[in-house]
N, C-alpha and C positions, 0 to 999 in steps of 0.2 A: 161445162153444162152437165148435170144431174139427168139422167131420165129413165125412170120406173116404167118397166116393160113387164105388165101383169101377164100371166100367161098359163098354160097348162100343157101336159103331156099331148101327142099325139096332133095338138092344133097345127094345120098345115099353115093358118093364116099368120100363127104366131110367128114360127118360127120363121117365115119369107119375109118377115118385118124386121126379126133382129138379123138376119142375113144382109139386109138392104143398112139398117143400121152399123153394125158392123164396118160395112166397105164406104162408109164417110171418112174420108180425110180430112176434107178444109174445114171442120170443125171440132173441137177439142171434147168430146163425150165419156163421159163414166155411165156405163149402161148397168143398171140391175136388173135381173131379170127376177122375176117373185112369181112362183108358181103355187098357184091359186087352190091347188088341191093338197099344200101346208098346212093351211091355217084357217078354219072353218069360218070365219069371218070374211075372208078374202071371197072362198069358195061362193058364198050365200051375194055378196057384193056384184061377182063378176063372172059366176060360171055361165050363163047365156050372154056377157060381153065381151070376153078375149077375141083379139089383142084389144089390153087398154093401155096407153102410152100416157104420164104423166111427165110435166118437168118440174124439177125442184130442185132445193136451194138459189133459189133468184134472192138476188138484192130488194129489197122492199122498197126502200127511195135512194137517193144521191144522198150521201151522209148519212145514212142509218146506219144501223149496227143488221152486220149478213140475218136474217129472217130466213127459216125454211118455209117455204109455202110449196105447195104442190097446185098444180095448175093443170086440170084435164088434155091432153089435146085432143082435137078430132083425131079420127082415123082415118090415114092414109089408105087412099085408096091401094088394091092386092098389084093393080096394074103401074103403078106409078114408078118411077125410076130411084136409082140412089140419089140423082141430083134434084129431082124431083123433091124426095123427101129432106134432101138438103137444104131444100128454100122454102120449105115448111117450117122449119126448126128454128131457118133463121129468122124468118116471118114473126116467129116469136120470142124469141131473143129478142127483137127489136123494140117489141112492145112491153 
């Protein structure tokens, strides 16, 4: 699993979410982290929403040819646990 962690300097929220990401085991993560104050597009998209968590490269259907799609997810909440955010992720994996 792919998941795009927009983000910027100095955000406490950001970084407590890839900390919390990070210390997942029971599932297999490639984290990118894309800081928003790169690329002036990003910035104008997301400077009053970081953290934004996307997942991408999901399969499109059974038998399709891999599809990158990027898929929003909500935001965990700041109080929420690693395993907490573990059954969010896989919540969606599922789907």
């Amino acid at each position: 699993m792919r998941l795009i962690l927009y983000s910027k300097p100095g955000c406490h929220l950001c970084e407590g979410l890839q900390e919390k990401l990070e210390k997942i085991q029971n599932l297999s993560l490639e984290l990118e982290i894309r800081d928003i104050t790169t690329r002036e597009d990003w910035f104008a998209a997301y400077e009053y929403e970081v953290p934004v968590l996307y997942l991408s490269n999901r399969q499109a259907a059974k038998g399709a040819e891999e599809e990158i799609i990027k898929a929003l997810l909500p935001r965990p909440s700041p109080r929420a646990s690693v395993q907490q955010l573990e059954q969010m992720l896989r919540k969606y994996l599922a789907n």
